[in-house]
N, C-alpha and C positions, 0 to 999 in steps of 0.2 A: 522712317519706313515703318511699317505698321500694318498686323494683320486682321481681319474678320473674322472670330469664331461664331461655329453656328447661325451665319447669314446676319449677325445681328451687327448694324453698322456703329452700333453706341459700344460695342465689346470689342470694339480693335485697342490690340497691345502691341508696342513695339516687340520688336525683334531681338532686343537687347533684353526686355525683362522674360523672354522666351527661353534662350540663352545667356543668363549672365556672363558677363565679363569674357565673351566672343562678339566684337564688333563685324559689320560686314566685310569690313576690308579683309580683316584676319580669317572670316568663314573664307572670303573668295580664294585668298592667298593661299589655305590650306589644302581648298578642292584640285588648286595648280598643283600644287609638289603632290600630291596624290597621283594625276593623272600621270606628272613625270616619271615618278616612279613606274609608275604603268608599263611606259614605253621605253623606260631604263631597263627594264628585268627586275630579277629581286637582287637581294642584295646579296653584296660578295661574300658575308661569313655564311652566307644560307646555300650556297649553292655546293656544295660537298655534301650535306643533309639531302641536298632535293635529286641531286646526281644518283646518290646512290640511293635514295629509295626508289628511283623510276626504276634504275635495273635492277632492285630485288623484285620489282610488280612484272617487269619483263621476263626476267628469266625464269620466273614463276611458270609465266603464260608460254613462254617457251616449251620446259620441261612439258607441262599439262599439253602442250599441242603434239609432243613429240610422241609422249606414249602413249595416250588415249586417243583411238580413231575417230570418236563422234565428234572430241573437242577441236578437230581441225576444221571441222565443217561449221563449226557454230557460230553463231552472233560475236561471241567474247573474243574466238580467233581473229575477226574481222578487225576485230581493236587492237591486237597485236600487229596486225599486217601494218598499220597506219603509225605504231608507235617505234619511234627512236632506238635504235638496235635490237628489233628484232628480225633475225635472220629469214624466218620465215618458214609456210612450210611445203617450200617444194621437196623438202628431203626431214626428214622424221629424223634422220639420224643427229643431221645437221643442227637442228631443232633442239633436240636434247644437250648435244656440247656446247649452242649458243647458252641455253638456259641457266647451267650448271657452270659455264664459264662466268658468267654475269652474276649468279648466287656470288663466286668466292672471289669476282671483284666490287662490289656492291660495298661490303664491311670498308677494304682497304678506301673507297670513295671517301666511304663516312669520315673517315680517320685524316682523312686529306694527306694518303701515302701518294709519296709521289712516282713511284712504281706502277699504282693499280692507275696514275692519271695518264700514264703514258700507254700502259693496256686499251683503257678507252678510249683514248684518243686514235688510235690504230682498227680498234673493234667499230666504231661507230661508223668512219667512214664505208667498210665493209658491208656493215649493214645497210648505210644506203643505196651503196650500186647495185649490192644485191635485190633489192626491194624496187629498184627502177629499171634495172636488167631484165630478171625475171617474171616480175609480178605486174612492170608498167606502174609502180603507185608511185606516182609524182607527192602526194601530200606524204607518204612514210620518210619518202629520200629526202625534202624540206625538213622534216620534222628533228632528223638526223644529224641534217647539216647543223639547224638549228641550235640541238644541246650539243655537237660537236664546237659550235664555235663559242658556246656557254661557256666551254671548258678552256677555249684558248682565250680566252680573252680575259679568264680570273683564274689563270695557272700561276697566279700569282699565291692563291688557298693553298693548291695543293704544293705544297713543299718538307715535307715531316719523311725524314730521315727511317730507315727502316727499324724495323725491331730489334732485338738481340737474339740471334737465332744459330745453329749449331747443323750438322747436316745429320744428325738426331730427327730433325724435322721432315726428312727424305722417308722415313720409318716411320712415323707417325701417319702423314699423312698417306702415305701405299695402303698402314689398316684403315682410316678410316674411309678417304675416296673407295677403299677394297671394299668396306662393309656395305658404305654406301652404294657400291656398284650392284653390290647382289643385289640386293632389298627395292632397287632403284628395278633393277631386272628381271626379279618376281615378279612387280605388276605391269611391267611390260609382256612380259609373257602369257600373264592371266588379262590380258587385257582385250584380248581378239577369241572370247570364249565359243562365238558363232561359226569361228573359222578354225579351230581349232582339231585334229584328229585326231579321233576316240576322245576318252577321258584322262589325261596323266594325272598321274599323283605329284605330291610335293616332293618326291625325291627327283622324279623324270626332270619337272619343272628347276629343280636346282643343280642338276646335269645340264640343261640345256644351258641355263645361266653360265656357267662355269665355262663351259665350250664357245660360248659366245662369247664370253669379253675376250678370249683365246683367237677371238676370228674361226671358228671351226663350226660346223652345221651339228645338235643337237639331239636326241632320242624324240622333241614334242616335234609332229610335221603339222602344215600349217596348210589354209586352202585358198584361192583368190588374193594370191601376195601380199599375203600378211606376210610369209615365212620372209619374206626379201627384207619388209621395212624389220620385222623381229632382230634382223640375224644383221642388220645393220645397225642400228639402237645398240643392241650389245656388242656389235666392234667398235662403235664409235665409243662408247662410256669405258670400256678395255683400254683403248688410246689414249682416254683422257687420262685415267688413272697410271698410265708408263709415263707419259711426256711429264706430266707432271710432278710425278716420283722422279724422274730422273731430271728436269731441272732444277728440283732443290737439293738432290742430289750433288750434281755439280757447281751450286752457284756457290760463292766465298762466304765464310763465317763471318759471323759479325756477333762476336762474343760480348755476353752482357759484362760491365763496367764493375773492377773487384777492387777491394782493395789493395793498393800495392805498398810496397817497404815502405816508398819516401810518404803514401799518405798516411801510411800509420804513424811515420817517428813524427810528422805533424799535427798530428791528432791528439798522439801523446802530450804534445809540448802545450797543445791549447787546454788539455783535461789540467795539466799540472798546474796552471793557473786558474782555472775557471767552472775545473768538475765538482766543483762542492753546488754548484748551484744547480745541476737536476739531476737527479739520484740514478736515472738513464742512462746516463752523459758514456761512461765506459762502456754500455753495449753498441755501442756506436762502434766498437773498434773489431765486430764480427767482419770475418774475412769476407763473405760471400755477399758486403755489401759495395756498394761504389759512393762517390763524395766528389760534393763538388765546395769548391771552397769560394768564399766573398773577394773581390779584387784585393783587399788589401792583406789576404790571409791571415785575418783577425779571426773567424767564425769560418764554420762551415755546417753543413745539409747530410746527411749519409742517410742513403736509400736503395731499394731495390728495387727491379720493376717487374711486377708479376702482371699477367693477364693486361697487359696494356696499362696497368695503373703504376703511377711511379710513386713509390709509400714510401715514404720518411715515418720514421719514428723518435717519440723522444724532441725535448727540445732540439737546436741548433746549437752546435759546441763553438763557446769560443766566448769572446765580449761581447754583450748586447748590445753596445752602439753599434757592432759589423753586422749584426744577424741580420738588418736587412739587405747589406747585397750579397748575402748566401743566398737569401729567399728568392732576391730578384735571378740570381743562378740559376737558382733549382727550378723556377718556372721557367727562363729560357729551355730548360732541356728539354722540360715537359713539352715547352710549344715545339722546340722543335722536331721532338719527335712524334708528337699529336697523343702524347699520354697521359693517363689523367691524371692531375696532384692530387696527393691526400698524405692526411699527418696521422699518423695514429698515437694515440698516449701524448699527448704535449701538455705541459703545465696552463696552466691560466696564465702566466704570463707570456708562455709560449703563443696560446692561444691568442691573444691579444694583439700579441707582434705578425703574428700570420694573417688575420682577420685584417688589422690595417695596412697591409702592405701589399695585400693580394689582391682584397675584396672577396675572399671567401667565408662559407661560412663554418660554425663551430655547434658541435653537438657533444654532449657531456655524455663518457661512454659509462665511466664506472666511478670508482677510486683505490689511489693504493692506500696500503696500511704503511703508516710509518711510525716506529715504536725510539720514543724518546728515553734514551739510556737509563738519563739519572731518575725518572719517575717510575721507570720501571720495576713494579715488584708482587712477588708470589701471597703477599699477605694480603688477606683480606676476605669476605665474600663473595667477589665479580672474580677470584681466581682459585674459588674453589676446588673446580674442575678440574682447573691443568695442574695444580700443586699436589692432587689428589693423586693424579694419573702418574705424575711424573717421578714421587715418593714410590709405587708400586712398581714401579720399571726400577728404579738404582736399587731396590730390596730382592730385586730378579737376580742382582748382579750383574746390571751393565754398568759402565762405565763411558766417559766422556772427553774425548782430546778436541780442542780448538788452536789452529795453528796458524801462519802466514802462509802462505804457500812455498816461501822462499826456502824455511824450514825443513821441509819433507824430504826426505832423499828419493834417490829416485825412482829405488823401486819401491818405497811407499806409494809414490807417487804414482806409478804403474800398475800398482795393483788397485787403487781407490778409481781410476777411470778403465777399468777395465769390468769392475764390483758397477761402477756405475752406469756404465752401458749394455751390461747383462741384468740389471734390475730394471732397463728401462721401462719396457712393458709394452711399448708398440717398436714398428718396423722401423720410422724415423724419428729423427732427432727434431722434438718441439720447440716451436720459439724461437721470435725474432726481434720484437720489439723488446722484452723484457728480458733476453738469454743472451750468452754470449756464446755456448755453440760448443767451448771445449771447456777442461781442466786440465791444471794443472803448469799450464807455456809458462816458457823461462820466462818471457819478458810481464808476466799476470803475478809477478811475485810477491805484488801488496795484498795479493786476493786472501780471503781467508776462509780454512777447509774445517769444518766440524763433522768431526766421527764418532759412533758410538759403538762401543765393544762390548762383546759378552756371550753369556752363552746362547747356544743354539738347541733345539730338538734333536738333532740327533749329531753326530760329530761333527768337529771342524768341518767346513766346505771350503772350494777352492782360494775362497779369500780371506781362510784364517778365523779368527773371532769377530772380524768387521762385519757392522749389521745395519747401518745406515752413513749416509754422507749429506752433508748438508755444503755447497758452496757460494760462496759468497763472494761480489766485485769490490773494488773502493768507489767509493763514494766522496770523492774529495779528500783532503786530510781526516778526517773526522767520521767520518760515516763509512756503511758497506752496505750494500743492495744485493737481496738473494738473488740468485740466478738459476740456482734447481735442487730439489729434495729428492734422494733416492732413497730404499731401506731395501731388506732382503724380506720377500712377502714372506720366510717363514720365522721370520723374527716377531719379536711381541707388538700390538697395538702401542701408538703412540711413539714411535723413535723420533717422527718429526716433533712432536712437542716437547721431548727431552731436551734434543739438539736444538732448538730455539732457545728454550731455557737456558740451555748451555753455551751459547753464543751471547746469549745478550748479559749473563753473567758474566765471562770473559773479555765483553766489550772493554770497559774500563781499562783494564789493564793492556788492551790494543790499542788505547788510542781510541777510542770508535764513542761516541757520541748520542748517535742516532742509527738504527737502523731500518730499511726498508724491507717491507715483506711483501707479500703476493697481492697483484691487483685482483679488485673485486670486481665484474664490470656489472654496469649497473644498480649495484650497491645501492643506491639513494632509494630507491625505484623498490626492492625489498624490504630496507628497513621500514620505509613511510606505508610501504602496504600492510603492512603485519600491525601496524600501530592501531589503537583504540581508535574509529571514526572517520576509517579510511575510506575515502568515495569508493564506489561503484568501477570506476573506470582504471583507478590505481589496483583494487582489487585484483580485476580480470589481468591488467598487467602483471603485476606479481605471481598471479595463477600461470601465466603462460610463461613467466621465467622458471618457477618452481618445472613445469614439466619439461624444459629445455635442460633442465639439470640432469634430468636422467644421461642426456649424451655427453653434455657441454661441462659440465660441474660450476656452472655459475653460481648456487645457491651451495654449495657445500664450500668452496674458495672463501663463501663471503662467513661464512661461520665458523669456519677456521681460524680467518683473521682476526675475529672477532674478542676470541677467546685472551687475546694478549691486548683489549684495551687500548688498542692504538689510535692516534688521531688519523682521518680520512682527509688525504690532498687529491684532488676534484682530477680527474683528467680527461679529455677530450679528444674527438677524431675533428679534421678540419676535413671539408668538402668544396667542392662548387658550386653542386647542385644538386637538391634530392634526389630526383634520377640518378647519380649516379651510386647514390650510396648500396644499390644493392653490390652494383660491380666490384663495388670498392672494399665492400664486406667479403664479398666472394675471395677476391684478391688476399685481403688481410687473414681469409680461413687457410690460402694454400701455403702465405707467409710463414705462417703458427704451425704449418705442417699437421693442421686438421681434415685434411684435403690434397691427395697426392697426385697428381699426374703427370709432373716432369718424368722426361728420361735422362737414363744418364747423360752426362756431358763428355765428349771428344774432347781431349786431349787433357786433362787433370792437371798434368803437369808443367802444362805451359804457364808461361810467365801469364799475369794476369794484364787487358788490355784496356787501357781508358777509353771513354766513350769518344767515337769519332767526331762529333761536334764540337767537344771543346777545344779537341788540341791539344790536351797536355799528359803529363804522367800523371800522370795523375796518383715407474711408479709406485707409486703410493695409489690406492685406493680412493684415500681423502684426497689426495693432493698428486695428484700423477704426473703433473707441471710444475714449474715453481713457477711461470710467468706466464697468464694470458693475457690475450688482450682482443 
C-alpha cells in the first residue's frame, strides 16, 4: 500500500516508511480498541476523578443559579438543567442545598469514600425525577440515570474506609458551614439591588442574614418576590448548616490509630536489634503515632495521617529483608482508606527499598549532620568559633552535667521538663519525624540529658541555676540522635554550643560513638549556591531559601550544623506524584506543628484504638527546634 504526495504519482511512499514500525494490521487493530473503548466508558480508576469534578461544575452552577436571579434565566443555566444532578431551578432555595451539598460531596467522590458514593447514588436519582417531573427534560433524567449507573457499575472504586475523625468535627464544621452561611448570604441579599427597599447598610444586611438562617423575616424588605426566594435561600443554608452539625454530631468516632502497649514493647524488641541502623529508628516510638507491622513481624511502618496523607517518617524498623511486607501494609492502608503515601526523612537505603517496592518516587529533601565521636575535636581553624564561644561561656561560670536519663531522680527530672516546656517559645510542641514528643519516661532510660548550670542576670528563677537542656535518644548501642535544644532566653548566647560540646565530649565515656544533630533541609541547594560559579538558577534557588529563613530557619539550622564539621547523610521525602507534593508538604507543616488547626481530641483518656481495616491491637533563637524536617 502506497501513498501520493502532491499529485506526483512517481512520489508514492508506502505507508510503513510513513509510520515506521506500525503496520496496517496493527494501525486497524488499534483504531478498534479505541472505538471499544469508546463505547466501554472510561476507565474504572478514572471514574472517581470524572465523578467528582462533574459535581463540583454542578454544584457550582447550582449555587450561581440559586443566588443570582439573571443566572437562572441564562444560556449557562440551560446547561445545568441538561446536566446530571442538577436539581434545578424551580425553587432557589432548593438550588442552593443541591449546590452546596455536591461542593462537600464532590472531594469525598475524588477520594473514592464510600460514604459520599452512597450520598450520590441516592442524590442522582432525585435529580432525575426531579428534572423529568418538573422541568419535562427527558435528556437531563438520561443524563442522570447515565452517571448514576457509572457509579453502580464501578462501586467497585469507591470502597476507602472513612477518616479518623472525633465529634470535634460537629464544632468545626457549625463555624465553618456558619461562616460560610453568612458570606454565602450577603450576596444573596445584595443580589436583588433593583428590588430591594430604601438603601440598607452592612449592618441591616447582616441582621437580615442572621434572622434568616434562623427562619425569621429580617429589617431589608424586599419588592416583586424576591423577599420569598431571599428569605428561603437563607432558611435553606440555616438547615443545611443544623442537619449537618448535627449529623457529625451524632455519628460514631472513628479514632485515628496510636500507639498502643503491646505495639510499643514490639517495637522496642525490633529497635534492640536493629536501631543502630537509622538514627530515626526511636522516634518511631512517639505515642500519637499508629504502626502497622510486616506479616512476619520482622519490620514495621509508623505513621500518622494528617490532612488525608498518611506520612511515615524515618526508615522502616526492623530487618530489611521484612521492610518489604511492612511497605506492602502500609500501602494497603493507604489504598484502603484512599490516602496518600508519603515518607519523609528516609535514608537512601530507605529510599531505595520504597522506590522498588512501590513504584514511587524520591526527592532529596535536605541532610542530617552526623558528628563522628572519635574525629571529633575543638583544635584547629574550621573550630575556631565554637572553641572561642565556648571558652567565654565556662569563664562566665557555667558549668556542664551529661547524664543517662535512668540517672536523674525524679524530681531532677521534673524540673528539667517543666524548665523545658516554659523555654519552648511557641504554643505547641514541634516535631515529628525527628522528635519524640516528651522527656524524661521511665521506659526512655538510655536517653541521655545535657544541662548547663550557672549564673543568671538576676536571682535564681524557678528552675534553680539550670539555663539550658539538651536531649538526646539512643541510637542503637553506640550512638544518640538529638531530639530538642532548650536554653532560658535570659541566659548567655551559645548554651547550645556548650552543650554539644559537652555531650560529644562525654560521648566516650557513654558508650556513644556517633552522634546525630539537627537536619538541614535542603542543605546541598545552599551550600552549592554560595560556591565560586554557581549558575544562575541555583543562585535564585539559594536566594529564595535564604528569604524562607526568615520564618522557617532553614539557613540558620544549616550553619549551625555546620559549625561542628560533621559529615552530611542525604535524606529524602518519597511521593507518588508531583501533584501531590504540595499536599504532602502542607500535611508534613501541620505534622512539625508549623501549622495548627486540629482541635482538641474527645476523650484523652481512652485506651488508644487500631485502625479498623487491619484488625488487630495493634527555643533558642538559633535553633528553636532541634528537628525539622
Amino acid at each position: 500500500m502506497s501513498v501520493t504526495l502532491d499529485g506526483d504519482k512517481s512520489s508514492s511512499v508506502p505507508v510503513s516508511a510513513l509510520s515506521p514500525g506500525i503496520s496496517p494490521v496493527r494501525l486497524t487493530r488499534r483504531l478498534l480498541l479505541r472505538t471499544q473503548r469508546l463505547f466501554h466508558g472510561p476507565r474504572a480508576e478514572s471514574v472517581p476523578s470524572l465523578v467528582g469534578t462533574a459535581c463540583t461544575f454542578i454544584g457550582l452552577i447550582d449555587i450561581a443559579a440559586g443566588v443570582f436571579p439573571r443566572f437562572r434565566h441564562s444560556r449557562m443555566h440551560s446547561l445545568a438543567e441538561v446536566l446530571p444532578g442538577a436539581l434545578g431551578p424551580f425553587a432557589a432555595a432548593l438550588s442552593l442545598s443541591a449546590g452546596v451539598l455536591l461542593l462537600l460531596l464532590a472531594h469525598g467522590l475524588k477520594r473514592r469514600k464510600r460514604r459520599a458514593w452512597r450520598a450520590a447514588v441516592v442524590l442522582l436519582p432525585a435529580g432525575a425525577v426531579a428534572q423529568f417531573g418538573y422541568r419535562h427534560s427527558l435528556l437531563g433524567a438520561v443524563l442522570s440515570a447515565v452517571l448514576l449507573a457509572l457509579l453502580l457499575r464501578h462501586r467497585g472504586e469507591f470502597a476507602a474506609l472513612p477518616d479518623p475523625r472525633s465529634r470535634w468535627r460537629a464544632l468545626a464544621n457549625f463555624v465553618l458551614m456558619g461562616a460560610g452561611s453568612i458570606g454565602l448570604g450577603l450576596v444573596i441579599v445584595s443580589a436583588h439591588p433593583h428590588r430591594t427597599v430604601g438603601s440598607p447598610g452592612l449592618t441591616d444586611r447582616l441582621e437580615h442574614v442572621l434572622y434568616g438562617l434562623f427562619g425569621m423575616a429580617g429589617p431589608v424588605g424586599y419588592s416583586g418576590g424576591a423577599d420569598g426566594v431571599v428569605g428561603d435561600s437563607l432558611g435553606a443554608l440555616g438547615l443545611l448548616t443544623a442537619l449537618t452539625t448535627i449529623r457529625l454530631a451524632l455519628r460514631p468516632e472513628h479514632p485515628a490509630a496510636r500507639l498502643t502497649e503491646e505495639d510499643e514493647r514490639r517495637l522496642r524488641a525490633l529497635l534492640a536489634r536493629h536501631g543502630g541502623r537509622d538514627s530515626l529508628g526511636h522516634f518511631a516510638l512517639r505515642r500519637d503515632k499508629g504502626v502497622v507491622f510486616s506479616p512476619s513481624g520482622k519490620a514495621a511502618v509508623c505513621y500518622r495521617v494528617v490532612a488525608g496523607v498518611m506520612l511515615a517518617s524515618g526508615d522502616p524498623i526492623g530487618d530489611v529483608e521484612a521492610w518489604p511486607g511492612a511497605i506492602e501494609r502500609f500501602m494497603d492502608e493507604a489504598a484502603a482508606h484512599s490516602w496518600t503515601p508519603a515518607v519523609m526523612g528516609c535514608s537512601e537505603t530507605g529510599g531505595e527499598v520504597w522506590t522498588r517496592e512501590t513504584g514511587l518516587d524520591a526527592l532529596e529533601l535536605g541532610d542530617e549532620a552526623v558528628v563522628d565521636v572519635p574525629d571529633f575535636s575543638l583544635h584547629g581553624r574550621a573550630m575556631r568559633n565554637v572553641r572561642q564561644m565556648v571558652k567565654r561561656i565556662e569563664r562566665g561560670g557555667y558549668e556542664t552535667r551529661v547524664r543517662r536519663v535512668r540517672d536523674l531522680s525524679g524530681a531532677e527530672l521534673e524540673r528539667i521538663r517543666r524548665a523545658a516546656a516554659d523555654w519552648r517559645g511557641t504554643d505547641t510542641e514541634r516535631g515529628f519525624s525527628m522528635a519524640l514528643g516528651r522527656i524524661g519516661d521511665p521506659a526512655d532510660g538510655d536517653s541521655v540529658i545535657a544541662t548547663a548550670h550557672g549564673p543568671g542576670e538576676d536571682a535564681p528563677g524557678p528552675y534553680g541555676d539550670l539555663r539550658a537542656v539538651l536531649h538526646f535518644v539512643p541510637w542503637g548501642t553506640d550512638g544518640m540522635s538529638l531530639d530538642l535544644m532548650r536554653r532560658d532566653r535570659s541566659a548567655d548566647p551559645g548554651m547550645n554550643e556548650l552543650l554539644i560540646v559537652a555531650a560529644l565530649g562525654a560521648a566516650p565515656g557513654l558508650g556513644v560513638a556517633r552522634v546525630s544533630l539537627n537536619f538541614a533541609i535542603f542543605r546541598s541547594a545552599l551550600a552549592r549556591g554560595e560556591r565560586l560559579g554557581a549558575g544562575p538558577v541555583l543562585r535564585c534557588w539559594r536566594g529564595l531559601l535564604v528569604f524562607l529563613s526568615r520564618w522557617f530557619q532553614i539557613e540558620s539550622l544549616y550553619r549551625f550544623n555546620a559549625k561542628f564539621r560533621p559529615r552530611w547523610e542525604p535524606r529524602y521525602v518519597i511521593f507518588r506524584s508531583p501533584r501531590e507534593l504540595p499536599r504532602i508538604g502542607y500535611a508534613a507543616m501541620r505534622a512539625e506543628g508549623f501549622v495548627t488547626m486540629s482541635l482538641p481530641r474527645v476523650g484523652r483518656g481512652r485506651r488508644p484504638r487500631p485502625c479498623a481495616h487491619l484488625g488487630r491491637s495493634s527555643g533558642d533563637r538559633e535553633v528553636r527546634t532541634a528537628r525539622l524536617s
